[in-house]
C-alpha positions in Angstrom: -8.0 13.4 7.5 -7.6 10.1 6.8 -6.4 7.5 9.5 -3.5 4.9 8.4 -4.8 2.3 10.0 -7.9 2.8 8.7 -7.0 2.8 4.8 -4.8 0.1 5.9 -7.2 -2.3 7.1 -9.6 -1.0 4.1 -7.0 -2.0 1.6 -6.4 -5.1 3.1 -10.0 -6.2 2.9 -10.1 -4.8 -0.8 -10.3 -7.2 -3.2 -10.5 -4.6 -6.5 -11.3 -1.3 -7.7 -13.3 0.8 -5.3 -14.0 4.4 -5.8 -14.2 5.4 -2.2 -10.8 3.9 -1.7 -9.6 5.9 -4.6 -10.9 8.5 -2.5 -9.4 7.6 1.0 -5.9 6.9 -0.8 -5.8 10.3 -2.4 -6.4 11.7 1.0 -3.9 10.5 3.2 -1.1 11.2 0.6 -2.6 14.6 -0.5 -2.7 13.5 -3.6 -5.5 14.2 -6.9 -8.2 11.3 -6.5 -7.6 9.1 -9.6 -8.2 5.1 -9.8 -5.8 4.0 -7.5 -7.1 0.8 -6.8 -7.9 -0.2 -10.2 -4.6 0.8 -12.3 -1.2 0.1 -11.7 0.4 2.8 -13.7 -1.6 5.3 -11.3 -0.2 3.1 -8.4 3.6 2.8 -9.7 3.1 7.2 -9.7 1.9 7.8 -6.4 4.6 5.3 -5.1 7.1 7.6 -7.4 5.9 10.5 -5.4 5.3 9.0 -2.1 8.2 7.2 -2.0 10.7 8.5 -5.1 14.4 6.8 -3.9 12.3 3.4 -3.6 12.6 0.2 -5.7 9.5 -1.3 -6.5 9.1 -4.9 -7.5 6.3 -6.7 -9.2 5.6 -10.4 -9.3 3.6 -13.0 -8.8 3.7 -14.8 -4.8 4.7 -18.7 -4.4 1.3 -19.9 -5.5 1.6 -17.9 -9.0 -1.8 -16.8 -8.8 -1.8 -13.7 -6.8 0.2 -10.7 -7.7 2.4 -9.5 -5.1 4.7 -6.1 -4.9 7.6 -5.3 -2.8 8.8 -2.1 -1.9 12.9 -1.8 -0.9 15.1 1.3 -0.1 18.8 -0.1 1.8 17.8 -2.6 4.6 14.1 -2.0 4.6 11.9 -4.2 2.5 8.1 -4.2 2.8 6.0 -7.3 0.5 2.3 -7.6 0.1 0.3 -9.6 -2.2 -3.6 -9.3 -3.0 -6.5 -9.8 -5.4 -4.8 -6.9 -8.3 -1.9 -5.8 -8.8 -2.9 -2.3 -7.7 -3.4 -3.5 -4.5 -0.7 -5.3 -3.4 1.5 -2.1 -4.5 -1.2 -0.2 -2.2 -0.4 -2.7 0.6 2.9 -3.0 0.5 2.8 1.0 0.2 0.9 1.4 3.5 3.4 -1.0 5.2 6.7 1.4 4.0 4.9 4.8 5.4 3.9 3.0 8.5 5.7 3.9 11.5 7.4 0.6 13.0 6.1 -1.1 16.0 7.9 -1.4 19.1 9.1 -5.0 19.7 6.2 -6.8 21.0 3.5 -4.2 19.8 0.6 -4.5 17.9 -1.2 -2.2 18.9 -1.4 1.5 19.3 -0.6 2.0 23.6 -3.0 3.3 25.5 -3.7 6.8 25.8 
């Protein structure tokens, strides 16, 4: 099983289409292993499954070069921007399904 943190910190060092990614990605969410990381339409359907009563928006961050997406359901927003498109809706994916930190935490407490 894969780890969140994990395929968190692996997307966030991802800067395109990688095959074991694909791999970890389909993994965690139980999911068929397609090309996650390299196409958006794959992306915008596992967020449709992962995540169905979600609004996802895609744009382009302040600097208009890198693609960012944003993930919103009520009060609860998540944003990530990165290298490809695909990515930043994996990001900002990972973010949404992560369980939120205590005030103060950032990381895990001790066991």
């Amino acid at each position: 099983m894969v780890d969140l943190r994990e395929l968190s910190c692996r997307l966030n060092v991802s800067q395109g289409g990688n095959a074991d990614l694909d791999r970890l990605v389909a993994d965690f969410f139980a999911q068929p292993c397609l090309d996650y990381s390299e196409s958006t339409e794959q992306c915008r359907a596992l967020v449709r499954r992962v995540l169905p009563d979600w609004r996802l928006h895609l744009g382009f961050g302040v600097s208009g070069v890198l693609p960012y997406a944003a993930l919103s359901l009520g009060d609860r927003h998540y944003e990530a921007e990165a290298a490809t498109v695909p990515l930043a809706i994996l990001r900002s994916l990972m973010q949404a399904v992560s369980p939120p930190e205590a005030p103060g935490q950032t990381e895990p407490p001790p066991a």
